[in-house]
N, C-alpha and C positions, 0 to 999 in steps of 0.2 A: 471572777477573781476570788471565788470564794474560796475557793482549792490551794492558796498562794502559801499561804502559813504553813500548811501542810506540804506543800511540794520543795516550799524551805524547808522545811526538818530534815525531808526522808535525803535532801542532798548535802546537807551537815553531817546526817548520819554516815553515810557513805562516805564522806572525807573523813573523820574520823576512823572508820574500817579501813580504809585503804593508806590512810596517811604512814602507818607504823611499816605499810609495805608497798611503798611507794612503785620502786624498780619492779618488782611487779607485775606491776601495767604497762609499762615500757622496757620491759629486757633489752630491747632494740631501739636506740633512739638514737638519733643528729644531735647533737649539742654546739655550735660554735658561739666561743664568745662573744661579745661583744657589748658596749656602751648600751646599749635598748636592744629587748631578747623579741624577735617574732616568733611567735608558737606556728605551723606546720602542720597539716593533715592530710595524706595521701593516698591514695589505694593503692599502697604499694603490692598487695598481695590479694589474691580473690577471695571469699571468700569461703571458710573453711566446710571440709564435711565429716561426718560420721562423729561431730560431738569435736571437732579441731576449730577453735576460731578465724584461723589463717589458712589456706589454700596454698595455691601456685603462686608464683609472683607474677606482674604485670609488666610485662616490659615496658609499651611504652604508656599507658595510663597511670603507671606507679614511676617509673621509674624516671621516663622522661619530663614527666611533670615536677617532681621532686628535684631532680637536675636544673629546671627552668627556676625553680626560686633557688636554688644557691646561685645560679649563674646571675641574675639578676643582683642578690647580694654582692655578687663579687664586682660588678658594673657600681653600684652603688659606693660600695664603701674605696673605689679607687678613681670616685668622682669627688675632685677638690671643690666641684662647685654647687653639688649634691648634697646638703648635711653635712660640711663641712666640719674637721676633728672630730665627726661624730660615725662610731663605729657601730653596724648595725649587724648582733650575731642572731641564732635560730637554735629553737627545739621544734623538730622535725619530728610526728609519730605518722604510728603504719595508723590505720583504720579496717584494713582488712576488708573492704568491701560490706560492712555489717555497722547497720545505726548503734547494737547496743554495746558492740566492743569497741567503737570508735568513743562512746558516751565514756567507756571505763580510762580511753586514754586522755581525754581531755578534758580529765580530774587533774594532770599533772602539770595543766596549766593556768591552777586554782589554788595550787601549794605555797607559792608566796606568800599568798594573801589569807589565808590560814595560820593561828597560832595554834602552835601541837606543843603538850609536853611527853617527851621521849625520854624519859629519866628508868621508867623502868622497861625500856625495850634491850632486850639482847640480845645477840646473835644464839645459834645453836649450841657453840662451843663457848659460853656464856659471856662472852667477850660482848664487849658495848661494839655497833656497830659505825661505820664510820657512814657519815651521810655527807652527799654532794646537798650543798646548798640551792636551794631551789630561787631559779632566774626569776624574775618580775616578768612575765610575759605580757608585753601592752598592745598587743592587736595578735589574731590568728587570719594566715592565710588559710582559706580552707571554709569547706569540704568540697569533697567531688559530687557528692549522689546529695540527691535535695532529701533524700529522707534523714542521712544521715548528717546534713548543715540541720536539718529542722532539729535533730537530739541535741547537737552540741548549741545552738545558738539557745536554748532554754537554760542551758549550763551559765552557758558566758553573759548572756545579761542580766543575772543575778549577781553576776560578780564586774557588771558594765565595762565590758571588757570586747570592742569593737573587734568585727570579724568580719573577713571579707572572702567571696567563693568567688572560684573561677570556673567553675563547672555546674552549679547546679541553677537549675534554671522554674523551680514549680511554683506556680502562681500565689501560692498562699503566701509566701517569703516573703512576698510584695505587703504584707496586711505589719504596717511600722508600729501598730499597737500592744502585736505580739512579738514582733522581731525587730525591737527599736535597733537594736545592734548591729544587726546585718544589712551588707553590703553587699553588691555584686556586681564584675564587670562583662557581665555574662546580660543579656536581655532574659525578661521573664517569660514564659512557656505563654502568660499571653500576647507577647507578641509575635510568636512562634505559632500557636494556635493561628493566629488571623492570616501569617505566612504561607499556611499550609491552606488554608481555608481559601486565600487566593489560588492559588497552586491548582485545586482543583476545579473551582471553578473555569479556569483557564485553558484545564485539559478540556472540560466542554463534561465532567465528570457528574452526578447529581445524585449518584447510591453510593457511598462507601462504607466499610466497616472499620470498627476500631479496635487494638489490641493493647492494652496496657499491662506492664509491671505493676504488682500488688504494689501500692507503697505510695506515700504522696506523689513523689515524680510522677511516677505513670498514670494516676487516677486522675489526679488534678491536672496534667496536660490535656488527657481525652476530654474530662468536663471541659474546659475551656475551649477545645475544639468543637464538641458539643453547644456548648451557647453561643458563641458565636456563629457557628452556622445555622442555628434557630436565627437569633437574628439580621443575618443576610438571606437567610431565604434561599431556596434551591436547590437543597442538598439535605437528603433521605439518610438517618443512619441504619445501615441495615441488620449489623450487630454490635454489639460493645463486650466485649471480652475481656479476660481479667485472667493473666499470671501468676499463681499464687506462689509463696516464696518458697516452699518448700515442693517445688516442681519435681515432677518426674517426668519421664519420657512420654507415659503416656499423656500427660496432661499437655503435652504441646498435640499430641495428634491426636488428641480429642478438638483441640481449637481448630487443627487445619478443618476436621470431618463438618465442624459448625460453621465455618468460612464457606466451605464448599455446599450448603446448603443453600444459601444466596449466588449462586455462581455469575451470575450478573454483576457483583460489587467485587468487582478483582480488584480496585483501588482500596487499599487495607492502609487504616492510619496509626503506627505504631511509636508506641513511646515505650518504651525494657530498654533493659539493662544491657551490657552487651550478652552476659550471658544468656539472655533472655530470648535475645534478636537471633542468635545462634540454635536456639531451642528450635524457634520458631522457621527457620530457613531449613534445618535439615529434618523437619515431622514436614516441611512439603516436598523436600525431596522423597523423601520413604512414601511418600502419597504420589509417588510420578506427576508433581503438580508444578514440575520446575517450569517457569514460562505465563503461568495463570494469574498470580498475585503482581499488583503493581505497587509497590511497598513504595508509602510514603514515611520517612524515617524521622524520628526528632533530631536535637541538637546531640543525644546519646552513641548516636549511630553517627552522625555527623559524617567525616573521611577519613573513619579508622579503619584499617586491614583486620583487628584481631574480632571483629563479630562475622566477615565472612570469609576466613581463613579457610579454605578447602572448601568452600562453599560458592564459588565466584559466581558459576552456572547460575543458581537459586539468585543472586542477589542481582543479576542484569537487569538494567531498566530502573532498579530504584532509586527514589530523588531523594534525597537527604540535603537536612538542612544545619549550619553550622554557623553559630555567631561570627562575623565579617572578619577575618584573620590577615593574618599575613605569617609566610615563614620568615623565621629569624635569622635574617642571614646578614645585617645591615652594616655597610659601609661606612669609613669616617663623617662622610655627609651625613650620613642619617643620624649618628648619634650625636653629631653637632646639633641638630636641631633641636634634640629630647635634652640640649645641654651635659651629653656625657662625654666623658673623655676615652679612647682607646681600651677594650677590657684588658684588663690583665688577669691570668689566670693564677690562681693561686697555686705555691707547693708547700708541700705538708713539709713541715721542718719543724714543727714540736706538736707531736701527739702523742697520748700516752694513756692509756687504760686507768679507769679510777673504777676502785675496786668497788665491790659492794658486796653484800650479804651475800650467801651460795654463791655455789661455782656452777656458771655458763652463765651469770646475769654480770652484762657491761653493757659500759654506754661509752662514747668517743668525745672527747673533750678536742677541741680545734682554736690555735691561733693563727690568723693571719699573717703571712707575711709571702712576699712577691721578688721575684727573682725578675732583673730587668730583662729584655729580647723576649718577650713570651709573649708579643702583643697578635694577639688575633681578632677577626669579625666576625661577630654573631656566633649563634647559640650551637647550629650544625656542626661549625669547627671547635667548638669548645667541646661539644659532646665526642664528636668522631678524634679529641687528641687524651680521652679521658682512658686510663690503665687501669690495673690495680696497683700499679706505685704510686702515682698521683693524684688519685679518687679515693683515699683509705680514710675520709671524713666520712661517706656515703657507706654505712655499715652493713648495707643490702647490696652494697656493686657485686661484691665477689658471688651471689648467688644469680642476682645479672649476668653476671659474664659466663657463668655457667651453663644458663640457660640460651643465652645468645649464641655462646659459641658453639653448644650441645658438648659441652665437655665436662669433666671432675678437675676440682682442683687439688682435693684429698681426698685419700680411701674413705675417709666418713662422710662422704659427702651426702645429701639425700638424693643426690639425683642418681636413680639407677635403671635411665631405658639410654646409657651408654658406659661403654669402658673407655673410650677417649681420654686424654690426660690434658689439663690444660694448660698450654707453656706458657702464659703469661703474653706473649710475641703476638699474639691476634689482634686486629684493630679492625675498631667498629667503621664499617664502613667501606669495610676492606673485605673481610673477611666473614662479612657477614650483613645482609641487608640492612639497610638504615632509609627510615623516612619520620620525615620530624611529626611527633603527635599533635593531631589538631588545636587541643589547649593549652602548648607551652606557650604562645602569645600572652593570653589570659592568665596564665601562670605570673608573668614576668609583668605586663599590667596592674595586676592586684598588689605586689611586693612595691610598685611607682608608688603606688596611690596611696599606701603607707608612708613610702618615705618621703613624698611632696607634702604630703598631711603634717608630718614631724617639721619638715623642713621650714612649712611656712608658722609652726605654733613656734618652731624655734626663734624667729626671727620676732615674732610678734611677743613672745614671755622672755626671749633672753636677748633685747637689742644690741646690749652694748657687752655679750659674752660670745666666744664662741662656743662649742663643746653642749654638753648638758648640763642645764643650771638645776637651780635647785627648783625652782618654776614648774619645770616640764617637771624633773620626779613626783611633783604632790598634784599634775594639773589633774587627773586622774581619766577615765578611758570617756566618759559622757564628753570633755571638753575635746579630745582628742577626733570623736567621732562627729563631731560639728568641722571640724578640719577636713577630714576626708570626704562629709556630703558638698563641701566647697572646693576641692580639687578639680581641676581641666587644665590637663597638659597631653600634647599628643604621643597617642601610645604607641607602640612599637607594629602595629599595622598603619601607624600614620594616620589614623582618624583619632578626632577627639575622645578622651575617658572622662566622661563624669557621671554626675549619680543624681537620680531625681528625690527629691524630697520622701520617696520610700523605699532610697539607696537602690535603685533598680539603674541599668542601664539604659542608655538609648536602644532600642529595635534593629538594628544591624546586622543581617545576616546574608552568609553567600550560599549559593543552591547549589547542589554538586549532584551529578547521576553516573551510578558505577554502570561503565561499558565496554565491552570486550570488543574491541575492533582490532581485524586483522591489519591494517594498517602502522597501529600504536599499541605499545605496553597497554594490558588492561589496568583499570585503575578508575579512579573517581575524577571527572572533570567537570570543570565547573560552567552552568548552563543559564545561571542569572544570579540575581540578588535582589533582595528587598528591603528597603528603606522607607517604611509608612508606606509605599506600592511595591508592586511587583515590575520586576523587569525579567523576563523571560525568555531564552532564545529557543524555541520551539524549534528551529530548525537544526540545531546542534546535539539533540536530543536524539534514544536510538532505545528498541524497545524488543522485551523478549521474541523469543523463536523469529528475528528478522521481519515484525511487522514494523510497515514503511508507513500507515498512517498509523495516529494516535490510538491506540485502545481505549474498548469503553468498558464503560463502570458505571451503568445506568439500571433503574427499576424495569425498567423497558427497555428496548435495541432504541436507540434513534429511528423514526421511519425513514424507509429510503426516500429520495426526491420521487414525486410522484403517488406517493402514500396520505393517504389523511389520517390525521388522528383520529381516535375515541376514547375518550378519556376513562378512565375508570370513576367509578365514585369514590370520595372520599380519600384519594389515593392523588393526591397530584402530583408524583415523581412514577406513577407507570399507566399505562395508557395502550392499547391495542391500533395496532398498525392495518388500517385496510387500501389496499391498491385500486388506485384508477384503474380500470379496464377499457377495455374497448377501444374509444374513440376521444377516451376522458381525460381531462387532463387537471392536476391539482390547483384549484382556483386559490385557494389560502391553504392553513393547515389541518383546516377539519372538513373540506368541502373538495368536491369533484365538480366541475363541468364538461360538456360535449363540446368538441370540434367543430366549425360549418365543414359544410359536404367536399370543400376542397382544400382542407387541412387538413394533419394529422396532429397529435402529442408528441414534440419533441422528445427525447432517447430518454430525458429524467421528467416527463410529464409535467414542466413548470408550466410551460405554454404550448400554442398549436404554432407549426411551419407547414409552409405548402407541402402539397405531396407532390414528389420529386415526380418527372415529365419523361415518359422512358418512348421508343420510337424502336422498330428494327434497325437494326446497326451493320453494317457490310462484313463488319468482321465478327459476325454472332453466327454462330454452325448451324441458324437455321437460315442463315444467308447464303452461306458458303455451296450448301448444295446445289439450289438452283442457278446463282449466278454461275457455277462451273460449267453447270449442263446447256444451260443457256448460252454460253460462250462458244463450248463444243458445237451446239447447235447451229450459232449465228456463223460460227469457220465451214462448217459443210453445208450451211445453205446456199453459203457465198460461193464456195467452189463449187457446186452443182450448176447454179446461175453461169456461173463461168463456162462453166464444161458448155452448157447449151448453148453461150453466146457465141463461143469459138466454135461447136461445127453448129452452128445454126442450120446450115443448108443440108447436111447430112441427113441420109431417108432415117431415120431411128429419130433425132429432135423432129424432125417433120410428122414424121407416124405419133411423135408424143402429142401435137397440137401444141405446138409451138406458144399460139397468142394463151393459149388455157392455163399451160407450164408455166409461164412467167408468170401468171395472176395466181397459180397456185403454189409458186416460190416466193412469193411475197406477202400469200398469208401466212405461211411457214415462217417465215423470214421476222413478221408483227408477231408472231404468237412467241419468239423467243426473247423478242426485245421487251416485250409485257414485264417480264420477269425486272429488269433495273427501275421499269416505273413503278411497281411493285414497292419496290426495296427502298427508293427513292425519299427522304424527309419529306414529308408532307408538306405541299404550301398548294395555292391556289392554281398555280399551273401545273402541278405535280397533278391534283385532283382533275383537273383540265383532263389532261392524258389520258391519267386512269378511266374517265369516264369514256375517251373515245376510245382508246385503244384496247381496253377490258375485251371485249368480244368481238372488237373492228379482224381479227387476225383470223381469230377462228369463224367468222363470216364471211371472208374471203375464199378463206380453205376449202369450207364445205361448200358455198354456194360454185366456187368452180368446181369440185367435185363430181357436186347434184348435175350439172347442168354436164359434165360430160357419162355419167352413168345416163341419165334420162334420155340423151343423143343417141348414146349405144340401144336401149331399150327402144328406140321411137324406129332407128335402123332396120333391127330386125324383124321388130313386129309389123315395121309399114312392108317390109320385105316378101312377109308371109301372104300378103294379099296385094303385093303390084310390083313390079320393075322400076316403078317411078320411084324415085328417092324423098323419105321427108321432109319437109319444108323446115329451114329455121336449122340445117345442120352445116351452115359455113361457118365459118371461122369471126364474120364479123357478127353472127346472128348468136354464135356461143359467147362471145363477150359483151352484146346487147343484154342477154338473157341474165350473163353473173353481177354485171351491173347495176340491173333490174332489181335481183337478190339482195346484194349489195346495201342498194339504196335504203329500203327499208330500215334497216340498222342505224346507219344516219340519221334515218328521220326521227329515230325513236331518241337517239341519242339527243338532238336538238332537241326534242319535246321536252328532255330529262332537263337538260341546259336552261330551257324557258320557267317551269315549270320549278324548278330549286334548284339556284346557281351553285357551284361548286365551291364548296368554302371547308377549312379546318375545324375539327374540335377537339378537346380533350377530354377523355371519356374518362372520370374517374369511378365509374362503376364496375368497369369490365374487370380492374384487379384492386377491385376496394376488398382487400382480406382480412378474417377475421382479425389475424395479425398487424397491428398498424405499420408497423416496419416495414412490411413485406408491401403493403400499398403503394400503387404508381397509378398515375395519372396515364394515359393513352394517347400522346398526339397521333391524329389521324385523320383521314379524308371523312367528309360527314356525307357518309355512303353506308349503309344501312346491307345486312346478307339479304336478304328480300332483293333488295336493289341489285344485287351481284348476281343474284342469281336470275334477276328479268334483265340484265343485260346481258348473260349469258344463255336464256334461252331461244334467243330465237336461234342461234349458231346449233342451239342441241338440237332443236325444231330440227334446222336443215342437216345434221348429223344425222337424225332417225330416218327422213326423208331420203338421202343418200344412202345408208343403210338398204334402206326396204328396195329401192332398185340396184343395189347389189346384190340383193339377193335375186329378185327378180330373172337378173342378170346372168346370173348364175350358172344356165347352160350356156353359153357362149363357151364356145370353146376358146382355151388363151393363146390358139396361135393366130386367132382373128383380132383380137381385143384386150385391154386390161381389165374387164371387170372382175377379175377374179382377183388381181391384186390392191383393187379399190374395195371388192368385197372383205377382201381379211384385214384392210387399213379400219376399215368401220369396225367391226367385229372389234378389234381389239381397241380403237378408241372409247367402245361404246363400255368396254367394260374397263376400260381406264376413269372413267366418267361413273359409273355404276359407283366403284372403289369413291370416289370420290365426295359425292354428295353425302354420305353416313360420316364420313369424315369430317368433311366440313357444319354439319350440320349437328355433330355429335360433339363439336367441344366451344359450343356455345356460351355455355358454363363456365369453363375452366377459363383458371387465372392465365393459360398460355396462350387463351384464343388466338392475339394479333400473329404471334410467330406461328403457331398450328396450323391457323385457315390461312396465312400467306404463304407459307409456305406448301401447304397440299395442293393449293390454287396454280400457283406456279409452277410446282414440279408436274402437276397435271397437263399444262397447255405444255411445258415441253415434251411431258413423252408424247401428248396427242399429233404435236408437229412432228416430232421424231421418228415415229412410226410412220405418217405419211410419206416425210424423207426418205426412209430406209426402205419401205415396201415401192412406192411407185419411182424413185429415182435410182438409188443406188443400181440398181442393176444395170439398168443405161448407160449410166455413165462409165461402171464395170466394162461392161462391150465397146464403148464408145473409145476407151483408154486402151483397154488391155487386149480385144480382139476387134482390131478395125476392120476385119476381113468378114467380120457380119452384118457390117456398119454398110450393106450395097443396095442397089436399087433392085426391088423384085415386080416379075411380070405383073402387067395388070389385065382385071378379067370384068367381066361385067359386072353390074351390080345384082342384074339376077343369080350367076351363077355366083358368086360370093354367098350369097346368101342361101339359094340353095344349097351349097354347100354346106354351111353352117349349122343350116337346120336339120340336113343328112347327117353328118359329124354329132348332131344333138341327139336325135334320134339312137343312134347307132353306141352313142355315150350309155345308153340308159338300154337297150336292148341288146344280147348276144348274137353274133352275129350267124347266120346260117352255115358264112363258108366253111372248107375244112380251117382252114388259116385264122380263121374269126377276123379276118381283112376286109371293108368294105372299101370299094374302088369308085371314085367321082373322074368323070371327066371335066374338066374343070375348063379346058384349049379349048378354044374355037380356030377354026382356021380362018381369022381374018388377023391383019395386019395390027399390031395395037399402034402403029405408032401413024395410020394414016388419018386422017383426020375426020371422017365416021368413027373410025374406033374412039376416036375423044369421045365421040358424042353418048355412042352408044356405052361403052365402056367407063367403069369408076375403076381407079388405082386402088386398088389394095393399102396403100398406106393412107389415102384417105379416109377409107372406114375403120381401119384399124386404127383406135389410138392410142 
């Protein structure tokens, strides 16, 4: 306080300078009369450049706010129960957006209470000048921006002169040692700070940066974002940046180039200006970075249109937060409850210019008075019925309405990016967008909180007066301002207004995030509010380039599920993400464990799930092939059977060996049916089967086969050296003989049975892949290829065996015998089987074994049966159907000369013949009877040896 003497002087001095030239500093002022004057401070205009202290005007931060405190006056002074006979008028100045030109206007509300002697002031044209008496200003609504409430509240409480803001919100206002004076019905940036602070933590956020307006606002809301999130813990600043006031273009895309260096903290905490917030939305569009930042906004940014006008793109997805409002729109009930009556609007019916020193300097002088029928609700309609015939109090409307409507209302006008003319006929809301600005609530709050203050010192200094006594004039602003820390009446949001003992608001705010949905008008809507907590609706939330979850803004990526951390050193907001692999699955968040051998890691690695149980399937295309062919197979084995049952007695079934055919249509017959027990679900009778029927079909085949090649072989060769016939070639002795064969395989098979009974398992090795996904477990017979393949061998055994006396066989001419169509069945099953084994044996390995080897396995025994079908029956049955006229009995001859023949025929096969003809001739006749009964004896039928 050592500085205080001194900071008195230099602002005596200054009223003294400026006193002789008052208007001045206000060329442009509000004036209405009344009983007690409030002082006014606005942004009506931005502020100015190139050495101009005034800019553009502000439509709705200057202008709608300004509107909201007369409109509130006019509520006020035509409320009989309100201050009753007490008429409450306003000196309203711009402030231009600028702390030190605002400082020079609200000098003019320190002039009262200043004694000046004016005796040798003159005008130019040496005439004394004429001076408007300066009002007694007992309280100032105002400021907007906290740097600019911090210049003037240094002014006003030197002169204790209570002032209350509706707009500025920086923590230090809150310090009542500096700014006893000051009031606000605004919350302070610390509870905004902790608002925001919630907010991110909520997002699941833990990196963000921060961007501030040079100037207490912005500096002192980042601090207090900054320590409060020291102490909650969790959240990393990654930059802190700084707008400096004297900004140029590049100095914003210098900040985007430093944002983007952290590109991990897209969550950016900004408290500017609006100009500022505009700086900074279009340096990231020019940075093609529209989509990247997730802009969390202060109360500056709030749910105004003019910081992202043309910028809608850049500002999607940010949350902005705005002291708990309400629009002013309110019906008789509502302001019966705040105790007001009906507004009336006021018309100008005696206004009149009061001259002053030079020419273009005036101020607007206003009395009251109301014209009945004019009664409307709320602020919207007051504002949208406002002209320039009946707003000529407000000495800024008509450049308002200028710019609203983009028109001239005179050739001198400044505004020159049109020629439009303005007819006066426009009306806002009509003719021109209209949305009420977020602080005309707080506007019209702040003007209550005066007049309930007045209201109840009136009642307590003037009991038994109404009007203003002589009390209140000398109570002076210190008694006045104990008044207003003791006001609570509810405000025009309908929540309580009061002030804590370091005139700070209650913490009250709504959360609003601008979103463009096709659906709805783009625009700001509202997504929670906080009250000492947060309430959040996360699911009503909607966020750049159409991401559906939350974006992050972390030192690190979040690890995905199934990721462990490793933290960094020293660093506890970033950390390196390493992945479970394998078989591993995330036990906590720093640590992996392994699966047992019949689990895997669920899809996000929290835990292990069985691995899934996979089996061949009927309708899998490695099903589809065999079961086809198999069906083919099982339909022509059955008509073959058929064909032979129907002419059984016919010499062609009879020459085939009748009892041998059927034993070897029925191993055809098993070897196609293998194929569905194959394919079959696993269970213990399935395995049953499998076990008998595996090689039961193909041991039938071959060993009837073997046993009529062997016959054939045993014929000729006994033939070579005697007439007598071999032994063991009847018909019951070739089915002793396949039987015999037969048996074998049975036996082996019961051995198998005894030995390890037939049961299921699930193999989860055969497709345990590196990939745990792709892992399946194996139901299947617990039958081992070893095992497949010693139940298959002995049928190969008797394949090769059959084989080797076809070849044998070989000379036999084929119109004695089949061996030559049994020899090319072998031939080509043998290299059906060849094909086979590399096959089955070569995808051991592979994750397809089960469908690979059942499926080669099967398509194998079908062609093996199919080829025996096609080579030794089709043809039969061919003749047997389509030429019956071959289908007859032929002579029979003896068994020497049969075979003699046979061996002549062999011989004569393999030697060129002498004759010319290359003919050799057998007589083959005898002259005896074949059909007397020696001939039986001596003679064998032809279709006997033939079969």
């Amino acid at each position: 306080m050592a500085c205080f003497p001194w900071r008195v002087f230099w602002i005596i001095q200054a009223l003294v300078d400026v006193t002789l030239s008052q208007e001045i500093y206000a060329p442009h002022s509000i004036r209405i009369e009344g009983d007690l004057t409030l002082g006014g401070l606005f942004p009506v205009h931005a502020r100015g450049v190139s050495g101009e202290p005034c800019g553009d005007i502000k439509k709705e931060n200057g202008i709608h706010r300004l509107e909201a405190m007369l409109y509130a006056l006019d509520q006020i002074n035509s409320d009989d129960e309100l201050l009753p006979n007490i008429t409450l008028g306003a000196r309203v100045l711009d402030t231009c957006s600028r702390d030190t030109y605002a400082l020079e206007q609200s000098l003019t509300f320190v002039q009262a209470l200043i004694q000046k002697d004016t005796s040798d002031v003159r005008c130019t044209n040496g005439e004394p000048p004429v001076f408007v008496k300066p009002e007694k200003v007992i309280g100032v609504i105002g400021a907007s921006a906290s740097s600019v409430s911090i210049m003037v509240a240094n002014i006003l409480r030197l002169f204790q002169i209570p002032q209350i803001s509706y707009a500025s919100t920086a923590p230090e206002l809150s310090d009542d040692r500096r700014y006893d004076f000051f009031s606000r019905v605004v919350p302070p940036d610390s509870f905004q700070a902790q608002a925001m602070v919630d907010i991110v933590k909520s997002m699941g956020w833990n990196y963000v940066s921060t961007v501030a307006s040079e100037g207490s606002y912005g500096e002192k809301g980042v601090e207090a974002f900054m320590q409060i999130s020291r102490e909650a813990g969790g959240i990393c600043i990654a930059q802190s940046l700084k707008i400096p006031h004297d900004h140029k273009q590049a100095d914003f895309d210098k900040i985007i180039r430093q944002l983007l260096e952290t590109r991990h903290a897209r969550a950016v905490i900004i408290f500017a200006y609006d100009e500022d917030i505009r700086g900074i939305l279009n340096a990231s569009k020019r940075a093609d970075q529209v989509g990247h930042f997730l802009w969390i906004g202060s109360d500056s940014w709030g749910a105004k249109n003019s910081p992202i006008q043309g910028l809608e793109d850049a500002a999607v997805g940010a949350v902005t937060i705005l002291p708990k409002r309400a629009t002013i729109d309110v019906n008789q009930r509502q302001s019966q409850k705040r105790g007001l009556k009906p507004t009336r609007f006021p018309t100008v019916t005696n206004m009149q210019p009061i001259p002053t020193c030079g020419e273009g300097h005036f101020h607007w002088e206003h009395k009251n008075t109301f014209k009945k029928g004019q009664e409307k609700s709320g602020f919207d309609a007051y504002f949208k019925s406002r002209t320039l015939e009946n707003n000529r109090r407000n000495v800024w409307f008509a450049e308002y309405w200028e710019e609203n409507f983009n028109c001239k209302l005179m050739s001198s006008s400044k505004k020159e990016d049109t020629s439009r003319k303005c007819t006066g006929q426009e009306r806002i809301g009509l003719d021109s967008k209209y949305e009420q600005e977020g602080k005309v609530q707080f506007v019209i709050d702040a003007v209550y909180a005066i007049a309930h203050a007045l209201h109840n010192m009136q009642k307590d200094l003037c009991p038994d007066q109404s009007g203003v006594c002589q009390e209140m004039e000398h109570a002076g602003g210190k008694k006045l301002l104990k008044y207003i820390r003791s006001v609570s009446f509810n405000g025009s949001a309908g929540t309580s207004v009061t002030f804590n003992r370091n005139g700070d608001a209650p913490g009250r705010y709504d959360l609003f995030q601008y979103q463009i949905n096709i659906n709805s008008t783009p625009g700001y809507k509202v997504i929670g509010q906080w009250t000492e907590s947060l309430q959040l609706r996360i699911d009503d939330m909607q966020w750049p380039n159409g991401e559906m979850e939350i974006p992050s803004s972390v030192c690190s990526l979040p690890c995905k599920t199934g990721q462990r951390k490793k933290m960094v050193k020293g660093m506890p907001c970033c950390w390196h993400c390493e992945p479970c692999d394998g078989y591993q699955y995330q036990y906590d968040e720093t640590s992996c464990k392994l699966c047992s051998y019949n689990m895997r890691p669920n899809p996000n690695r929290t835990a292990c799930q069985p691995i899934p149980i996979v089996k061949l399937e009927w309708h899998s295309p490695w099903s589809i092939i065999p079961v086809f062919l198999a069906m083919l197979g099982i339909i022509a084995t059955i008509f073959v059977m058929a064909t032979f049952v129907r002419y059984n007695d016919t010499p062609i079934v009879r020459a085939s060996g009748r009892e041998l055919s059927y034993v070897l249509l029925t191993g055809i017959f098993l070897c196609y049916i293998i194929t569905f027990v194959m394919i079959a679900t696993p269970d213990v009778a399935v395995c049953s089967f499998r076990r008998i029927f595996l090689g039961l079909g193909m041991c039938i085949s071959y060993a009837a086969l073997l046993t009529k090649t062997n016959r054939i072989y045993r014929i000729f060769e006994e033939g070579k050296r005697s007439v007598t016939p071999p032994k063991l070639i009847s018909p019951t002795s070739q089915l002793a003989i396949t039987s015999s064969l037969i048996s074998f395989q049975l036996l082996g098979v019961l051995i198998w049975f005894g030995v390890d009974p037939p049961n299921t398992i699930v193999d989860y090795d055969e497709q345990k892949t590196i990939n745990p996904d792709k892992a399946r477990g194996v139901l299947k017979c617990d039958i081992t290829d070893l095992q497949i393949i010693c139940s298959l061998g002995y049928s190969i055994l008797l394949m090769v065996t059959c084989t080797v006396y076809a070849i044998k066989t070989r000379g036999v001419p084929e119109n004695f015998n089949e061996a030559k169509p049994i020899g090319f069945t072998m031939y080509t099953t043998c290299i059906v089987w060849l094909a086979f084994i590399p096959i089955f044996f070569g995808t051991a390995q592979s994750a397809e074994k089960l469908y690979i080897q059942t499926t080669t396995l099967t398509i194998s025994m079908n062609l093996s049966a199919s080829v025996a079908l096609g080579m030794l029956y089709m043809p039969k049955v061919y003749v047997i159907i389509f030429h019956p006229e071959l289908n007859v009995q032929k002579r029979k001859r003896s068994f020497k000369a049969v075979v003699t023949a046979a061996t002549m025929s062999s011989r004569l096969s393999h030697k060129p013949s002498d004759r010319p003809n290359g003919e050799a001739k057998t007589e083959l006749c005898e002259n005896v009877d074949p059909n007397s009964p020696a001939a039986k004896k001596k003679y064998v039928s032809y279709n006997d040896l033939v079969i």
